[in-house]
MARZASE-567167 format. One record per residue: residue in one letter; y, z, x of N, C-alpha, C, O in turn. Coordinates in steps of 0.02 Angstrom, whole numbers, padded with zeros to 5 digits, always signed. Layout:
# residues N
AYZXYZXYZXYZX...
This chain:
# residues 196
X+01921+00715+00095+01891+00669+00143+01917+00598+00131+01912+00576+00074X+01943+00560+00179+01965+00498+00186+01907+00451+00225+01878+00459+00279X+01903+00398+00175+01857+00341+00213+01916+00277+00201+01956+00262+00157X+01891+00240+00287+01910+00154+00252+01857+00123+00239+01800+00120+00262X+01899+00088+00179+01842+00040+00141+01862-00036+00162+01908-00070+00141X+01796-00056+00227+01838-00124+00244+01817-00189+00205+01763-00217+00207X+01883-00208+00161+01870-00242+00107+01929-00282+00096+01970-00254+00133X+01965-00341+00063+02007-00379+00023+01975-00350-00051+02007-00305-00078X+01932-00367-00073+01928-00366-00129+01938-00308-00182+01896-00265-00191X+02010-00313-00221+02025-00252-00250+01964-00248-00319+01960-00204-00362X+01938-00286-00315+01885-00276-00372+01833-00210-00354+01816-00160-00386X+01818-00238-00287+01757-00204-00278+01796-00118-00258+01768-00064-00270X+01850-00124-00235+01907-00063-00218+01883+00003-00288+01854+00056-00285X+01907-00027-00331+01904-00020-00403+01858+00011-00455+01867+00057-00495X+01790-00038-00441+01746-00009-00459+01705+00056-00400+01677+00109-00417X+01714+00031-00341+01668+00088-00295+01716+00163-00296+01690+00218-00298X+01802+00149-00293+01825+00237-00308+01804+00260-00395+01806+00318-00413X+01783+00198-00445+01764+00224-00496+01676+00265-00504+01647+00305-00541X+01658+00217-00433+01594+00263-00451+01604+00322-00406+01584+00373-00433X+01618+00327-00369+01640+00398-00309+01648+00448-00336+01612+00498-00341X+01723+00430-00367+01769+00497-00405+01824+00498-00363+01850+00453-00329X+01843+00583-00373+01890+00595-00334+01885+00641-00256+01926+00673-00223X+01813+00623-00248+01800+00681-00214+01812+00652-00117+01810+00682-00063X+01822+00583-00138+01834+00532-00073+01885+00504-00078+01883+00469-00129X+01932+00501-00052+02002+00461-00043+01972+00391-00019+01941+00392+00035X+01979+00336-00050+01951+00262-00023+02017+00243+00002+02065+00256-00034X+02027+00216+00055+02091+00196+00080+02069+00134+00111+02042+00133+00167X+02079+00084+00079+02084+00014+00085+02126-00043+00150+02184-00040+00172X+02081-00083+00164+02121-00126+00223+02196-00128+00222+02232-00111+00269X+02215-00149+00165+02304-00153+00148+02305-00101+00154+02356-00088+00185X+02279-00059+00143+02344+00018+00128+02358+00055+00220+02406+00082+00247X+02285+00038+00244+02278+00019+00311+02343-00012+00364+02376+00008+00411X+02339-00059+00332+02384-00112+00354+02385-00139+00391+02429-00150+00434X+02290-00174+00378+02246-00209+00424+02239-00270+00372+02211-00265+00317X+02265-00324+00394+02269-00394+00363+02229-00445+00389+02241-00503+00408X+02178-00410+00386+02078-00474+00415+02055-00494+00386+02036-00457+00340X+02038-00559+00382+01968-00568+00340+01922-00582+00379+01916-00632+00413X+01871-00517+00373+01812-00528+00419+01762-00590+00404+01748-00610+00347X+01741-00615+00460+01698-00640+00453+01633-00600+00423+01628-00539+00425X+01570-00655+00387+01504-00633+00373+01459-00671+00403+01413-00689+00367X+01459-00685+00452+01411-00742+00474+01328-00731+00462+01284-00773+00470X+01323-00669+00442+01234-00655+00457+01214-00674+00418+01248-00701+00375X+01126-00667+00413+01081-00678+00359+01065-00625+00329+01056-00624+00268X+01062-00603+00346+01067-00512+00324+01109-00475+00257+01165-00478+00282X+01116-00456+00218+01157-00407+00189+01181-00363+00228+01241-00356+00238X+01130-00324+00259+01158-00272+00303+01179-00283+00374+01213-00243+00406X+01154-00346+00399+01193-00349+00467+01259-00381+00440+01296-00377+00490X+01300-00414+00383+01353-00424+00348+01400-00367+00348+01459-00361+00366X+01344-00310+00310+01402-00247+00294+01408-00218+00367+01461-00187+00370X+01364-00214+00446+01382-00198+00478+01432-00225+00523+01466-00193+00563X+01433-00287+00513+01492-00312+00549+01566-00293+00515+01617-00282+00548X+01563-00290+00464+01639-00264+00433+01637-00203+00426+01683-00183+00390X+01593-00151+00451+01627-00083+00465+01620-00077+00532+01645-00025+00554X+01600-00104+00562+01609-00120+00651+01663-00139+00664+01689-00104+00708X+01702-00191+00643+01757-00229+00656+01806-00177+00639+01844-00167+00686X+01819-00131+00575+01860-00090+00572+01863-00041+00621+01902-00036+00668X+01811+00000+00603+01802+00056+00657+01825+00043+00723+01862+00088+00745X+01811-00022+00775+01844-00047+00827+01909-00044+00818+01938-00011+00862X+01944-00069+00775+02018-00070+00765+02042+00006+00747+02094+00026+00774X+02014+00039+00710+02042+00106+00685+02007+00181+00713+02025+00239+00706X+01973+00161+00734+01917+00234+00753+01937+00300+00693+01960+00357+00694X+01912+00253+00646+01917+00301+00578+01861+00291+00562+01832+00241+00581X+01824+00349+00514+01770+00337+00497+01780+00282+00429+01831+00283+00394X+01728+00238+00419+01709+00194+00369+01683+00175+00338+01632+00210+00337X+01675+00113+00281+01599+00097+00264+01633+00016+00242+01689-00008+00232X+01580-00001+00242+01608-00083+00180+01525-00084+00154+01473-00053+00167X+01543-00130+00118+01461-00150+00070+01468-00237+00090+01517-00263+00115X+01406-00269+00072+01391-00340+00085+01351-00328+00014+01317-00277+00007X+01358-00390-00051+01315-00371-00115+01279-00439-00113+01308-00466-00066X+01248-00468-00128+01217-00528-00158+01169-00522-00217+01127-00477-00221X+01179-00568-00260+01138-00615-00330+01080-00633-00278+01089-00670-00230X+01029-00606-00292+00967-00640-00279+00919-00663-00357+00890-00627-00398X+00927-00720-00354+00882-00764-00404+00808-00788-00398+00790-00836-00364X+00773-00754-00430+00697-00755-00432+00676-00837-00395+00660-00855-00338X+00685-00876-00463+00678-00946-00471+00673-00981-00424+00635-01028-00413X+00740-00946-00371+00788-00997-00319+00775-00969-00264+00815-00966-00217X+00707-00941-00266+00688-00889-00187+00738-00839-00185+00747-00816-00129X+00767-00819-00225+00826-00773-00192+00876-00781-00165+00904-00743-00126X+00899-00854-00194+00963-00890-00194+00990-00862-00253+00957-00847-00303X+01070-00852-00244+01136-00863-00204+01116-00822-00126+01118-00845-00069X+01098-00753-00152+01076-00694-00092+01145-00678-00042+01201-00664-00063X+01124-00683+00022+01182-00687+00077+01222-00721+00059+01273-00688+00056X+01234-00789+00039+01274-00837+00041+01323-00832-00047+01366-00874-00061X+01307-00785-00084+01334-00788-00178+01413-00802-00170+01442-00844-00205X+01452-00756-00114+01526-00767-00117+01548-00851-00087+01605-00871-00097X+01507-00888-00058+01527-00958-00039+01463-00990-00062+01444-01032-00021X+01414-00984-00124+01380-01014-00140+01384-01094-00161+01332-01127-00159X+01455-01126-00185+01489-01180-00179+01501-01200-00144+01486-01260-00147X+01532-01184-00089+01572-01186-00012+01620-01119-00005+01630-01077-00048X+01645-01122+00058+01673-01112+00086+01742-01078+00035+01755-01018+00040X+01771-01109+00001+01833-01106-00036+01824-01015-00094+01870-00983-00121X+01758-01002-00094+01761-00937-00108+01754-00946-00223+01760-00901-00265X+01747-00980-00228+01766-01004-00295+01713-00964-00364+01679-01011-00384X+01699-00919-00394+01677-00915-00424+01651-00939-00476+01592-00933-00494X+01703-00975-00508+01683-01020-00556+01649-01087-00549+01630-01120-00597X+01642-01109-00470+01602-01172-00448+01545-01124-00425+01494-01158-00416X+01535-01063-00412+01461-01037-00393+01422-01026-00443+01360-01025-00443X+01470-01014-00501+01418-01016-00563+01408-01078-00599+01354-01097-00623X+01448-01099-00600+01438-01198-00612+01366-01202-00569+01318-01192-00606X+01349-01214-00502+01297-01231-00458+01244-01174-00476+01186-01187-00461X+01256-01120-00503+01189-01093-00505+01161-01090-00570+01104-01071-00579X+01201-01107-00615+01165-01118-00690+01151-01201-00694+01113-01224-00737X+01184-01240-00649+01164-01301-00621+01065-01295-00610+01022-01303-00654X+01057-01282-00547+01005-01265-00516+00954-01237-00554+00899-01264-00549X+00962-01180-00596+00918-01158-00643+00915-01198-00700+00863-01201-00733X+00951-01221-00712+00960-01282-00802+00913-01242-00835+00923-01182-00842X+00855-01276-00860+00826-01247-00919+00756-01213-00914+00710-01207-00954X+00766-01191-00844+00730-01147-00805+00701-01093-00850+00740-01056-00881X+00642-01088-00856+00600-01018-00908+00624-00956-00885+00643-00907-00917X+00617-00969-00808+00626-00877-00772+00683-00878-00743+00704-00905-00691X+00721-00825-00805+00794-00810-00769+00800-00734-00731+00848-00695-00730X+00746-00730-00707+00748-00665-00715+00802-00644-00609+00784-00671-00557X+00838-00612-00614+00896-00578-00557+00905-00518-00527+00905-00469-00564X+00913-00510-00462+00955-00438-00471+00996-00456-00421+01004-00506-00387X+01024-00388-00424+01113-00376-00368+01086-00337-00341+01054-00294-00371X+01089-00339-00262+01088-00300-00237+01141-00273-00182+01175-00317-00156X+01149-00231-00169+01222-00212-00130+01177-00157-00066+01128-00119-00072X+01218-00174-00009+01200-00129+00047+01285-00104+00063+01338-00134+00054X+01271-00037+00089+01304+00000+00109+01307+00016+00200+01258+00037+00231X+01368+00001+00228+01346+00021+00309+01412+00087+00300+01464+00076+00270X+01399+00137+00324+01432+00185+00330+01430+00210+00410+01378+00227+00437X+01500+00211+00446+01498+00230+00511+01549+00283+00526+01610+00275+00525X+01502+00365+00546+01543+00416+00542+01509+00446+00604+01455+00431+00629X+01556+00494+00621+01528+00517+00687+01483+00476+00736+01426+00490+00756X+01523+00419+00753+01478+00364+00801+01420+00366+00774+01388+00388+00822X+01368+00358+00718+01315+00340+00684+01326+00309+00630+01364+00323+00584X+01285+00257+00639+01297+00203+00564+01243+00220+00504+01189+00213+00533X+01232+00235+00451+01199+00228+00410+01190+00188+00350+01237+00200+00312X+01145+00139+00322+01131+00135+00252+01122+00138+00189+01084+00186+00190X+01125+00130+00158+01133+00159+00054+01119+00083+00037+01153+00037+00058X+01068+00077-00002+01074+00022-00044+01038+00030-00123+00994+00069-00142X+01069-00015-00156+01071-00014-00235+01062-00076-00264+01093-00129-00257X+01008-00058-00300+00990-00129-00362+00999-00117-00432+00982-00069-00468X+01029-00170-00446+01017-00199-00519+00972-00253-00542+00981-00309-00519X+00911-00239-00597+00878-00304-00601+00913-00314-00657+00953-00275-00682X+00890-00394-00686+00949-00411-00722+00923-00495-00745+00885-00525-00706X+00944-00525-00800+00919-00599-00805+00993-00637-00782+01046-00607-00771X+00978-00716-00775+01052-00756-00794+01053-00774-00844+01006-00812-00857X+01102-00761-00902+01120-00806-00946+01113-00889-00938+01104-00916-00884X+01119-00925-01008+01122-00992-00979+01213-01015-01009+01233-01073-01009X+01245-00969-01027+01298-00986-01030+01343-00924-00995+01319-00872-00972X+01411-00941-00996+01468-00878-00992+01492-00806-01034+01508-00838-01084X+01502-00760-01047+01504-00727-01088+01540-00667-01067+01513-00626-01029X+01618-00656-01097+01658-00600-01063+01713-00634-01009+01717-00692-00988X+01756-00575-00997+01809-00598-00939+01815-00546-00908+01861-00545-00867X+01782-00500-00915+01795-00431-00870+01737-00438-00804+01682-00465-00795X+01782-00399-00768+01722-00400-00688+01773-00461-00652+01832-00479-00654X+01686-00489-00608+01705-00545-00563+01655-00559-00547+01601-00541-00570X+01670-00609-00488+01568-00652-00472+01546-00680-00528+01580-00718-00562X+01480-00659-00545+01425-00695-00572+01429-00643-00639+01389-00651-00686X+01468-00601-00640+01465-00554-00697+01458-00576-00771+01424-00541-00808X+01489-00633-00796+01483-00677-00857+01432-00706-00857+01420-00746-00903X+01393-00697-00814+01294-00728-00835+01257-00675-00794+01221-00702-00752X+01255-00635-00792+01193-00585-00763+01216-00532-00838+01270-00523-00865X+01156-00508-00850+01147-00452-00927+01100-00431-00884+01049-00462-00868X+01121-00366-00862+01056-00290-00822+01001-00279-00869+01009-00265-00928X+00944-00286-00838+00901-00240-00899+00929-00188-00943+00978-00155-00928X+00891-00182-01008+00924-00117-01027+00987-00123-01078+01002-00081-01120X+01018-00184-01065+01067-00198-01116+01063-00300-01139+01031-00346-01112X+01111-00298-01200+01116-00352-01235+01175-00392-01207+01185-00451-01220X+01210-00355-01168+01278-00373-01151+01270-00401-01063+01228-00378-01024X+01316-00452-01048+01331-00461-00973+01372-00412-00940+01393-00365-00974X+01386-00417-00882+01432-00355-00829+01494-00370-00883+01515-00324-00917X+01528-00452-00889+01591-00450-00880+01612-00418-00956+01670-00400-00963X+01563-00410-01013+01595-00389-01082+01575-00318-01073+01574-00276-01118X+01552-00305-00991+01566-00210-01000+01619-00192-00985+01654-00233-00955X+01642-00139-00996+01705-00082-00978+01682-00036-00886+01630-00005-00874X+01714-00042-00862+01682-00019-00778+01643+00042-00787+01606+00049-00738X+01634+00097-00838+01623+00155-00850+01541+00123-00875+01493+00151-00849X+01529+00070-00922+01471+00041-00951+01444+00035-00881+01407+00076-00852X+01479-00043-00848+01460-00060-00799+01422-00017-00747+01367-00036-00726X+01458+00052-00723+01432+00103-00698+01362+00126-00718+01330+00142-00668X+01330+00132-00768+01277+00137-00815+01231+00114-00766+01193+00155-00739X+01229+00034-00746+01186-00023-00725+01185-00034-00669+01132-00047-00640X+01260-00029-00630+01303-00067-00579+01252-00058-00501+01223-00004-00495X+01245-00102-00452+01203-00089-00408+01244-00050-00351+01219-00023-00302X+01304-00053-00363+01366-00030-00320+01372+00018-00333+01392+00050-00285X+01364+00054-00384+01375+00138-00414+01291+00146-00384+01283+00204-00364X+01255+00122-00381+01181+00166-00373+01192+00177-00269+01168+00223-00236X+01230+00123-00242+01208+00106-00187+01268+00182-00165+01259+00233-00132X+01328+00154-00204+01393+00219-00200+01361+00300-00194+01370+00336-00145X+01327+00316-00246+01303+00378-00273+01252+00404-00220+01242+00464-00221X+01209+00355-00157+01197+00358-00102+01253+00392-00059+01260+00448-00035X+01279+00350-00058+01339+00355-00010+01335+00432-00009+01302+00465+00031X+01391+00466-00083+01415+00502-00101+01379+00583-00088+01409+00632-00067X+01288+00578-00112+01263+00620-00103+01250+00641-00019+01232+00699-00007X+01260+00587+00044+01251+00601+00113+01305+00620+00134+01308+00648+00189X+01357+00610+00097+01428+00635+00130+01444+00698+00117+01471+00733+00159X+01430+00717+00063+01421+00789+00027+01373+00848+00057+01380+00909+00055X+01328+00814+00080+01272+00850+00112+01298+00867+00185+01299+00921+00213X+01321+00796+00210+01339+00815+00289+01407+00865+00271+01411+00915+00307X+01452+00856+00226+01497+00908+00231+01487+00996+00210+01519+01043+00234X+01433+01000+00161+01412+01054+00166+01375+01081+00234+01361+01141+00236X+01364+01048+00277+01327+01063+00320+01369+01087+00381+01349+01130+00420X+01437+01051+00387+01499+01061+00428+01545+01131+00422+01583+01153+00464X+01527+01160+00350+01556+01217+00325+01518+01285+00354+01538+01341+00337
């Protein structure tokens, strides 16, 4: 089974065929050889992830999915949230989104976080949902170089360590993208047993 995954980001490419397996061919915008960057204009997570598997599907009438994830921060109402990938501006910068959000919290008591990731999946002209959490604190410093985002200050419940000093297989353990994935995975499996 082939899905597009409408995405740039080979990170997230990466970790979501790591949580899948092999049992889904993820075939990516580039490999596509669809060169967009969708807009996200919503407030939504999920009206986010539905516009970028809408936008594909229009262009490809392939079946699809993309995810929309956001850092929601207790403290900060649930800031970064919708907005975590341009939480600085516009320029996309990770390292100024975490500058501004360990800014904002300074010496804040309650670090307490999670990730959450939505899933829009559009197959047989029906769109569906999957979503996945991680709760999780912020660090008040950096720690690690593995991952991306906010991964060098969020530590998941459950461990001592942040995302970025995990290995993607750890990461998987916690990851809100493998819980939201493993959704995915079990409805696609089901509808295909059901096709047989």
């Amino acid at each position: 089974m082939k899905l597009i995954f409408a995405t740039n980001n080979r990170h997230k490419v990466e970790e979501l065929q790591n949580a899948i397996g092999n049992e889904i061919e993820i075939i990516t915008l580039h490999d596509a050889g669809i060169d967009i960057d969708i807009p996200e204009p919503h407030d939504t997570l999920e009206a986010n992830a539905s516009e970028k598997s809408g936008t594909i599907f229009k262009m490809t009438a392939m079946d699809c999915f993309s995810e929309d994830t956001g850092l929601e921060v207790e403290a900060l109402n649930g800031e970064p949230g919708v907005k975590s990938a341009r939480y600085a501006g516009e320029g996309k910068s990770f390292e100024k989104n975490i500058d501004k959000l360990l800014e904002k919290l300074h010496n804040h008591p309650n670090r307490k976080a999670r990730f959450r990731t939505v899933i829009s999946l559009l197959t047989g002209g029906k769109e569906y949902y999957f979503e996945g959490i991680c709760n999780g604190k912020i660090e008040k410093t950096r720690t690690g170089t593995n991952g991306f985002g906010y991964d060098p200050v969020f530590t998941p419940e459950g461990s001592h360590k942040t995302f970025a000093e995990m290995t993607l297989e750890e990461k998987g353990q916690f990851s809100h993208r493998k819980r939201a994935a493993d959704k995915l995975v079990a409805f696609l499996k089901d509808k295909a047993k059901n096709i047989h």
